[in-house]
N, CA, C and O atoms as a GROMACS GRO file, in nm:
protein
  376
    1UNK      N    1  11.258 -17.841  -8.065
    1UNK     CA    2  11.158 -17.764  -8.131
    1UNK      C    3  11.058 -17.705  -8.032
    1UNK      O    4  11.018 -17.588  -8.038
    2UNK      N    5  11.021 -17.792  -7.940
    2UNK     CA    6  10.941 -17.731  -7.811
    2UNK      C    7  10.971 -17.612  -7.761
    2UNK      O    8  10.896 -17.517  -7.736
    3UNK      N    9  11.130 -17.625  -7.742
    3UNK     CA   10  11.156 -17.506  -7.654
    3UNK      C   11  11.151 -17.380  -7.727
    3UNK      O   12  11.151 -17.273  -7.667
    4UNK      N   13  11.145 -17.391  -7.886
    4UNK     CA   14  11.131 -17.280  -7.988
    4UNK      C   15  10.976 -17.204  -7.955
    4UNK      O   16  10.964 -17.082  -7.954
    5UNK      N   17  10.910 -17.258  -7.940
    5UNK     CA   18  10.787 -17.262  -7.908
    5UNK      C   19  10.790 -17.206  -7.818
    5UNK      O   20  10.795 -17.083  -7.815
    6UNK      N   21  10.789 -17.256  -7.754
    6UNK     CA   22  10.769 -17.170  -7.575
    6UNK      C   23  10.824 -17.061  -7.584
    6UNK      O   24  10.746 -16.967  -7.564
    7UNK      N   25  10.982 -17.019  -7.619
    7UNK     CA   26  11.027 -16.933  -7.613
    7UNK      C   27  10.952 -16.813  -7.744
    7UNK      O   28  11.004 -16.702  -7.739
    8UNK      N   29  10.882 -16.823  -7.813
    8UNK     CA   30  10.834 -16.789  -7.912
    8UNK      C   31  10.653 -16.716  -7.840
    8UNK      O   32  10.597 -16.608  -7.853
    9UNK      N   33  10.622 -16.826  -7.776
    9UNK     CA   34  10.523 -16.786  -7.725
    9UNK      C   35  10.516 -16.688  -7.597
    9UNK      O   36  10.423 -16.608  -7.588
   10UNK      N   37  10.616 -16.694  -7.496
   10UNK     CA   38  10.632 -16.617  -7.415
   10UNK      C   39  10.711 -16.495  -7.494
   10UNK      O   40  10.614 -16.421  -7.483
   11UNK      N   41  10.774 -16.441  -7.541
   11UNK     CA   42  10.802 -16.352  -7.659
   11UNK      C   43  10.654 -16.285  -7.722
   11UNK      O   44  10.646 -16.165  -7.698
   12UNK      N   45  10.570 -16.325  -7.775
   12UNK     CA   46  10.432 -16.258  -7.801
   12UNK      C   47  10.378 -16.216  -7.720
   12UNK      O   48  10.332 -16.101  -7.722
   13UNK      N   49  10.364 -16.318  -7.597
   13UNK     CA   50  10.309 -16.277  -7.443
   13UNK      C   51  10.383 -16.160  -7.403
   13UNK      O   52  10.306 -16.066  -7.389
   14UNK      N   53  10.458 -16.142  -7.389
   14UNK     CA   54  10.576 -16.003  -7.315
   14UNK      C   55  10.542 -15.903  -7.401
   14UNK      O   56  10.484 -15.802  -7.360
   15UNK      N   57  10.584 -15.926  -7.565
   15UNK     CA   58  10.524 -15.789  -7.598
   15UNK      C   59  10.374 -15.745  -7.635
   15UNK      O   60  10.342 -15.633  -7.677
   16UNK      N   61  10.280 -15.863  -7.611
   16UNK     CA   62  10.178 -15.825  -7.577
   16UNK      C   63  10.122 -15.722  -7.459
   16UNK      O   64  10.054 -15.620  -7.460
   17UNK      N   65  10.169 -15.779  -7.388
   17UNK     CA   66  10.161 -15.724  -7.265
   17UNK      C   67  10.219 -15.572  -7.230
   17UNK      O   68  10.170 -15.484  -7.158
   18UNK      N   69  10.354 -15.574  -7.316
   18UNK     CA   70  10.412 -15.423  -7.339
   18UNK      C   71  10.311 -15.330  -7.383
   18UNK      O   72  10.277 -15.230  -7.321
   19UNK      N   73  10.259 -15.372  -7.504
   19UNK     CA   74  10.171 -15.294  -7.657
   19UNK      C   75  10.055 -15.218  -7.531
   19UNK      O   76  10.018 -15.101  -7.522
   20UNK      N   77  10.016 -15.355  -7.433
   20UNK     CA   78   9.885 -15.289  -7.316
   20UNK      C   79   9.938 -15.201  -7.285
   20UNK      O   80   9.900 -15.097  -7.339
   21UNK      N   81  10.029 -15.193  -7.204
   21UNK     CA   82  10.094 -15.135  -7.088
   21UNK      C   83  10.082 -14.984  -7.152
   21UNK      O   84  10.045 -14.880  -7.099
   22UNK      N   85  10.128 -15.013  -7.286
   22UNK     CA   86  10.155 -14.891  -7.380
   22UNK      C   87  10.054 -14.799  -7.446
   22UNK      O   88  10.067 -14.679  -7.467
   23UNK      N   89   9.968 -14.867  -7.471
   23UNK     CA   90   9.835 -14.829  -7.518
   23UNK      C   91   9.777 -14.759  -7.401
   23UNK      O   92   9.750 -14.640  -7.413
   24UNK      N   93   9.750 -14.833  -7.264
   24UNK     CA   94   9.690 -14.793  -7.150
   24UNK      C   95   9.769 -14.626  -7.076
   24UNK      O   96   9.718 -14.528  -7.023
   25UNK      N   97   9.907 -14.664  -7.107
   25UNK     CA   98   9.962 -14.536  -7.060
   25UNK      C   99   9.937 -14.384  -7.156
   25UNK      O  100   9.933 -14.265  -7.122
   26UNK      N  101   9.923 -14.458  -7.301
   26UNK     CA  102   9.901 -14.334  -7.393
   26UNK      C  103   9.707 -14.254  -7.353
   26UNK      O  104   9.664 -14.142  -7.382
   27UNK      N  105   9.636 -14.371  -7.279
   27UNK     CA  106   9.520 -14.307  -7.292
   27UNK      C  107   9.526 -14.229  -7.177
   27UNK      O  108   9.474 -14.117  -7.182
   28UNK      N  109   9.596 -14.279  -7.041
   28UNK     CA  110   9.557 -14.221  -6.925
   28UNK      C  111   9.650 -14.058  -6.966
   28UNK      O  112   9.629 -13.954  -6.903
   29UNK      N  113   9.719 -14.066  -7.044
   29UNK     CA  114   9.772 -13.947  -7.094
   29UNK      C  115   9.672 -13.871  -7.154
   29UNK      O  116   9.660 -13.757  -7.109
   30UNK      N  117   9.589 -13.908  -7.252
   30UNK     CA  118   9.481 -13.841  -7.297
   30UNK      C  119   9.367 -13.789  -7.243
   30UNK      O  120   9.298 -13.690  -7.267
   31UNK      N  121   9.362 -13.910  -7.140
   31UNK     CA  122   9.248 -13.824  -7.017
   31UNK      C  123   9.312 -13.751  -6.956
   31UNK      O  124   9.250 -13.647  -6.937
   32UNK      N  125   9.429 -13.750  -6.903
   32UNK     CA  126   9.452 -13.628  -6.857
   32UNK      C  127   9.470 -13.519  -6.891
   32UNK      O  128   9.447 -13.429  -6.810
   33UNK      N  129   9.518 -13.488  -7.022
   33UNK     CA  130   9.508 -13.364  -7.130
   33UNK      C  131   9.368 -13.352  -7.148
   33UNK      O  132   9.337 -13.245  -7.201
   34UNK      N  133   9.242 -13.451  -7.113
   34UNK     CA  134   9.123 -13.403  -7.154
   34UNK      C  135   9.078 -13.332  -7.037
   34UNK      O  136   9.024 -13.222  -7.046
   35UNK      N  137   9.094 -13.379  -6.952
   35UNK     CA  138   9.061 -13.308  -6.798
   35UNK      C  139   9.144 -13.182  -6.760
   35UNK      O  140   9.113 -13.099  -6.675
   36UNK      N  141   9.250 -13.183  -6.836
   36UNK     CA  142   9.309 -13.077  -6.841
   36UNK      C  143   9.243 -12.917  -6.949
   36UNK      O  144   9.229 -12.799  -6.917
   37UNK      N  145   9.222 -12.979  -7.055
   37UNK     CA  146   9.161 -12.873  -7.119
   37UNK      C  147   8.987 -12.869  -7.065
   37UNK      O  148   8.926 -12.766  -7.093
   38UNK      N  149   8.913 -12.977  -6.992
   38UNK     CA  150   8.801 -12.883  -6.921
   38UNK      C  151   8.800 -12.813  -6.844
   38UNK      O  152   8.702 -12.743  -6.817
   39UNK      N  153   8.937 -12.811  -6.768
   39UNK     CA  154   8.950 -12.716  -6.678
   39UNK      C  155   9.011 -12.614  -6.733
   39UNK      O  156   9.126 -12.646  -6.704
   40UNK      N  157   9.020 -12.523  -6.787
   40UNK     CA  158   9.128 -12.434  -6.884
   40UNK      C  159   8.920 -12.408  -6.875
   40UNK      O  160   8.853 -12.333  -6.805
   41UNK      N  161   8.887 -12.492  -6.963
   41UNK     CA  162   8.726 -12.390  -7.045
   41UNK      C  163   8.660 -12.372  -6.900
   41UNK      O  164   8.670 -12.253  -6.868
   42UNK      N  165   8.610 -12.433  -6.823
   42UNK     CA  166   8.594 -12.388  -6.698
   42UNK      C  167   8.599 -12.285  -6.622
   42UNK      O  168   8.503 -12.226  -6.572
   43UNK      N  169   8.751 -12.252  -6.609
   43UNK     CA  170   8.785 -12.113  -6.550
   43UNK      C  171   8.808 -12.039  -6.609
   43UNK      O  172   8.860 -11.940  -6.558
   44UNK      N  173   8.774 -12.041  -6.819
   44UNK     CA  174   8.716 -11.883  -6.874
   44UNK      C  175   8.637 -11.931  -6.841
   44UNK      O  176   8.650 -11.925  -6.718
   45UNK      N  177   8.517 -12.003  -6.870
   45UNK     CA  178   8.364 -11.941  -6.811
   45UNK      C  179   8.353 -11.879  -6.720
   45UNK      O  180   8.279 -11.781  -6.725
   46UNK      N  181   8.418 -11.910  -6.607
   46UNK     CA  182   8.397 -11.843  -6.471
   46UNK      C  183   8.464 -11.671  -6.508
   46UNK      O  184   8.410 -11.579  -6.446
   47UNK      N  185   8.534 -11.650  -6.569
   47UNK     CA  186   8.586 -11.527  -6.611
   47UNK      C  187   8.530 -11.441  -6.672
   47UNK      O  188   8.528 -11.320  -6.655
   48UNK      N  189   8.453 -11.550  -6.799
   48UNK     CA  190   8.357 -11.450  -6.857
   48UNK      C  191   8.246 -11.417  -6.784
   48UNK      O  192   8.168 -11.325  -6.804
   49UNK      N  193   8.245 -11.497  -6.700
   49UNK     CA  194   8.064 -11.455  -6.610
   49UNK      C  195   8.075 -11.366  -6.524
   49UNK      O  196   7.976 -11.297  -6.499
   50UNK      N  197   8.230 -11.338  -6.437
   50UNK     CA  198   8.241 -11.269  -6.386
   50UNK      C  199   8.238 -11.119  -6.477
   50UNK      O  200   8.187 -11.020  -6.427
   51UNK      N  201   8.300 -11.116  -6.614
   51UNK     CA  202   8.298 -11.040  -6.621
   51UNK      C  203   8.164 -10.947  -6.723
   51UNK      O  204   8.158 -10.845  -6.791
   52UNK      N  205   8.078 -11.052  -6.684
   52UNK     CA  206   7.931 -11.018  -6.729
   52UNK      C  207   7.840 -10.974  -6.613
   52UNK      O  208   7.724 -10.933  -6.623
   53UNK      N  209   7.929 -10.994  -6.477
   53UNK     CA  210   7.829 -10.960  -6.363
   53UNK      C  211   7.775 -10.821  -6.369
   53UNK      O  212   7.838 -10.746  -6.444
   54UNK      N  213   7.684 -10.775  -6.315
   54UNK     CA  214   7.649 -10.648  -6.286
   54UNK      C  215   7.780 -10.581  -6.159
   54UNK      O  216   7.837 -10.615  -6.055
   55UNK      N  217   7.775 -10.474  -6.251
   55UNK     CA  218   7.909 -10.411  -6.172
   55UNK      C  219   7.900 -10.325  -6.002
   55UNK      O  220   7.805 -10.246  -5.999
   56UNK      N  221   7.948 -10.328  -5.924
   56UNK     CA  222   7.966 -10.277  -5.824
   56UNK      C  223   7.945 -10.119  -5.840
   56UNK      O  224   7.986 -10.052  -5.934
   57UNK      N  225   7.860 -10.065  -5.710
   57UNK     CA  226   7.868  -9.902  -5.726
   57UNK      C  227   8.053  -9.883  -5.745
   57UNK      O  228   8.056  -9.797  -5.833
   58UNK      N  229   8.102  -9.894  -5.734
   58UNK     CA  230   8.283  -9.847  -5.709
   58UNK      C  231   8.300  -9.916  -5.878
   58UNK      O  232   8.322 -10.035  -5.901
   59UNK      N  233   8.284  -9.809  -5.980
   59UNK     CA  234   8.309  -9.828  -6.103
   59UNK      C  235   8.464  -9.828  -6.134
   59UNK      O  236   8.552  -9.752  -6.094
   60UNK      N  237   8.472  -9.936  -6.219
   60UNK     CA  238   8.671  -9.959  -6.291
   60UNK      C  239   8.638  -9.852  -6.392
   60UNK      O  240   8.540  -9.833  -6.464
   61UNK      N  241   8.747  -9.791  -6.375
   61UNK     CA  242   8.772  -9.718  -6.510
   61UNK      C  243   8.746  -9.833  -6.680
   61UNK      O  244   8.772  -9.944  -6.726
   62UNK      N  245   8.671  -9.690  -6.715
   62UNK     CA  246   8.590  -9.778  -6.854
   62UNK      C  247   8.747  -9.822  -6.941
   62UNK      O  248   8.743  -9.931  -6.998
   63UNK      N  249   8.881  -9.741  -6.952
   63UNK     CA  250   9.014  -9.756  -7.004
   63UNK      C  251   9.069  -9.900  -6.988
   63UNK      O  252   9.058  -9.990  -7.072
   64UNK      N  253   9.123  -9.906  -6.884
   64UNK     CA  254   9.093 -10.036  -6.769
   64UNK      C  255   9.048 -10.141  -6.824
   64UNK      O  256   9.119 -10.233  -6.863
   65UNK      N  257   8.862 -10.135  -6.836
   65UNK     CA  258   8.741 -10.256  -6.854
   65UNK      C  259   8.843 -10.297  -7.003
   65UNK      O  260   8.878 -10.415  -7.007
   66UNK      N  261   8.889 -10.209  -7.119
   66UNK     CA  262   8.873 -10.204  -7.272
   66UNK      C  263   9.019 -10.290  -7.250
   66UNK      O  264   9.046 -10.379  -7.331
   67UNK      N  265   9.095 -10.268  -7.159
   67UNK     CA  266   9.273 -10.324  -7.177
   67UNK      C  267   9.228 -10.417  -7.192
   67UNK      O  268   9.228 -10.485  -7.294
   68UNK      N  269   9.156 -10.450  -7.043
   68UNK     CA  270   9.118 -10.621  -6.937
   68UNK      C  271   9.041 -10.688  -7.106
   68UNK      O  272   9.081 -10.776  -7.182
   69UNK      N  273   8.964 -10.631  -7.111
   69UNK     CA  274   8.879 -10.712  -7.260
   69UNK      C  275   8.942 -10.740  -7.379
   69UNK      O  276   8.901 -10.833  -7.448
   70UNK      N  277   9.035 -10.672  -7.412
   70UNK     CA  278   9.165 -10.672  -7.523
   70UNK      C  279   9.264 -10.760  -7.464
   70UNK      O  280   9.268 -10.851  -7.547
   71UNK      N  281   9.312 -10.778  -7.411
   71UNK     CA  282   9.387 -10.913  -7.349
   71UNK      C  283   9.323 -11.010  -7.311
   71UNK      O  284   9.393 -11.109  -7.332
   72UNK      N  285   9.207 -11.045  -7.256
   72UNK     CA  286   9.141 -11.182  -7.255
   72UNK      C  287   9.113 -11.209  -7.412
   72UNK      O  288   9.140 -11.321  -7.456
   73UNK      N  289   9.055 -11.099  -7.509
   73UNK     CA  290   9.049 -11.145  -7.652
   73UNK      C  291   9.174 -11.184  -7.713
   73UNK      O  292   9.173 -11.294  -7.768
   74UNK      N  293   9.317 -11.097  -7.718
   74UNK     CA  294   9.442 -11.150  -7.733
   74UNK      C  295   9.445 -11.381  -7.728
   74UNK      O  296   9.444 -11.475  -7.808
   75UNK      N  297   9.449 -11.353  -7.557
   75UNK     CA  298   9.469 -11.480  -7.491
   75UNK      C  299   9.390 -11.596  -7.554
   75UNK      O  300   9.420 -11.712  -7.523
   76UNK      N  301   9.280 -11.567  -7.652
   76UNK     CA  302   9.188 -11.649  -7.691
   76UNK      C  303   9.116 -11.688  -7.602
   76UNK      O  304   9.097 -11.810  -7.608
   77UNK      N  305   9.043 -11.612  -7.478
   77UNK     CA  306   9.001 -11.654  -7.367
   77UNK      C  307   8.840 -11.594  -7.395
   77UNK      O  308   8.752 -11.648  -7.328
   78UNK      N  309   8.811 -11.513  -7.467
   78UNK     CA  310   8.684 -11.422  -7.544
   78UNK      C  311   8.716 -11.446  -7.696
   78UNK      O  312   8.825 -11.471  -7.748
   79UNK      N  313   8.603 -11.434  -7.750
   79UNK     CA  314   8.596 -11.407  -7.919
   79UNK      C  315   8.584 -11.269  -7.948
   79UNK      O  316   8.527 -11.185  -7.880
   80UNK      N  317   8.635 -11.256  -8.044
   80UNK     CA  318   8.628 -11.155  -8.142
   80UNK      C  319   8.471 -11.081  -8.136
   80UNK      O  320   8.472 -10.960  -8.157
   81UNK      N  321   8.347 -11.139  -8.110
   81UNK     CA  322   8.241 -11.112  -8.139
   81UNK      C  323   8.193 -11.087  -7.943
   81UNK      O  324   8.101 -11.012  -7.912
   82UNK      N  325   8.257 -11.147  -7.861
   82UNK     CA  326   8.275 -11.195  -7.736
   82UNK      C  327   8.323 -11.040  -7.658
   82UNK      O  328   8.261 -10.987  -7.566
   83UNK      N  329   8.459 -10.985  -7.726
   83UNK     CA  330   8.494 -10.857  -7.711
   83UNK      C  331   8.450 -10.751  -7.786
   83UNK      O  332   8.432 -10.667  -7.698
   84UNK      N  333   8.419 -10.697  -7.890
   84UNK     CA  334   8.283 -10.642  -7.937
   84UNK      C  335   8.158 -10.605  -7.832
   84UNK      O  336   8.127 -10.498  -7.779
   85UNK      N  337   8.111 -10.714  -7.826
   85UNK     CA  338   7.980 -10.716  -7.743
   85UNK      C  339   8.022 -10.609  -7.599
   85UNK      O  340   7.967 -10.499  -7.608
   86UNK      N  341   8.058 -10.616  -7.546
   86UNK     CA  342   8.175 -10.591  -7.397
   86UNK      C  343   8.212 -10.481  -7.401
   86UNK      O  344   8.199 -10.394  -7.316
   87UNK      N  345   8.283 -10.474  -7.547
   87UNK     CA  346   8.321 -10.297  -7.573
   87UNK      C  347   8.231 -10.204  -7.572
   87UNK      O  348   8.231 -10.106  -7.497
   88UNK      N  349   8.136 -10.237  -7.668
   88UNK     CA  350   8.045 -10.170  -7.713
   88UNK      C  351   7.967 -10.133  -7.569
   88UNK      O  352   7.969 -10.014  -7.536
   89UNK      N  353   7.895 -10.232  -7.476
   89UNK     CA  354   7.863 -10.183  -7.353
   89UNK      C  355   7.957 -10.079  -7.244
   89UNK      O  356   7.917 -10.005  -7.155
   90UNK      N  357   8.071 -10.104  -7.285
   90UNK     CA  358   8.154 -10.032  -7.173
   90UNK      C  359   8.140  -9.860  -7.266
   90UNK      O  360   8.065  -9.765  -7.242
   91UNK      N  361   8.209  -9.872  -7.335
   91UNK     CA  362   8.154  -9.744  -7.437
   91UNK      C  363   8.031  -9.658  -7.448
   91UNK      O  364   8.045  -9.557  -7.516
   92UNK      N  365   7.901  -9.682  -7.388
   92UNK     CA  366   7.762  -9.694  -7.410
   92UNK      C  367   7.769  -9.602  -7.305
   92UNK      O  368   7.743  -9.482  -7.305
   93UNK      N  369   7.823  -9.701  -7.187
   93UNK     CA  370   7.849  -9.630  -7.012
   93UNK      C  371   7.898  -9.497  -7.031
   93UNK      O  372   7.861  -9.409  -6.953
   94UNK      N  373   7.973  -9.472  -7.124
   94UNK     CA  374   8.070  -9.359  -7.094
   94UNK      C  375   7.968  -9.207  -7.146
   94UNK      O  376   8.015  -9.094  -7.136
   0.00000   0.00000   0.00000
């Protein structure tokens, strides 16, 4: 009966120890998808700021500015209200 035991108890122990192993691997997975999507928001910010800088005498064609702003809005990288704003200034220029 002892050895039922033991063998019973090291059996809980092992897959105890699995369930960690398992649990611990699912989070370091999650931090890394979390660190992964701050970096994704990160480098749009840096995109959008760039493309809020004050512009260089050597002007982009305003055609150009409206694609570049219509494909970052596409990409979900700008909002709807985000490209608007952007248009409307590049348009203003013209």
């Amino acid at each position: 009966m002892r050895g039922r035991w033991a063998s019973a108890a090291i059996g809980a122990s092992v897959a105890k120890s699995r369930a960690s192993a398992a649990g611990e691997k699912q989070a370091q997975a999650a931090q890394a998808q979390q660190q992964q999507a701050q970096q994704q928001i990160q480098a749009q910010q840096k995109q959008i700021e760039a493309l809020q800088q004050p512009q260089q005498p050597q002007q982009e064609d305003p055609m150009q500015k409206l694609q570049k702003y219509a494909d970052l809005k596409q990409k979900g990288i700008i909002t709807e209200e985000e490209y608007q704003k952007l248009k409307t200034e590049v348009l203003s220029k013209m």
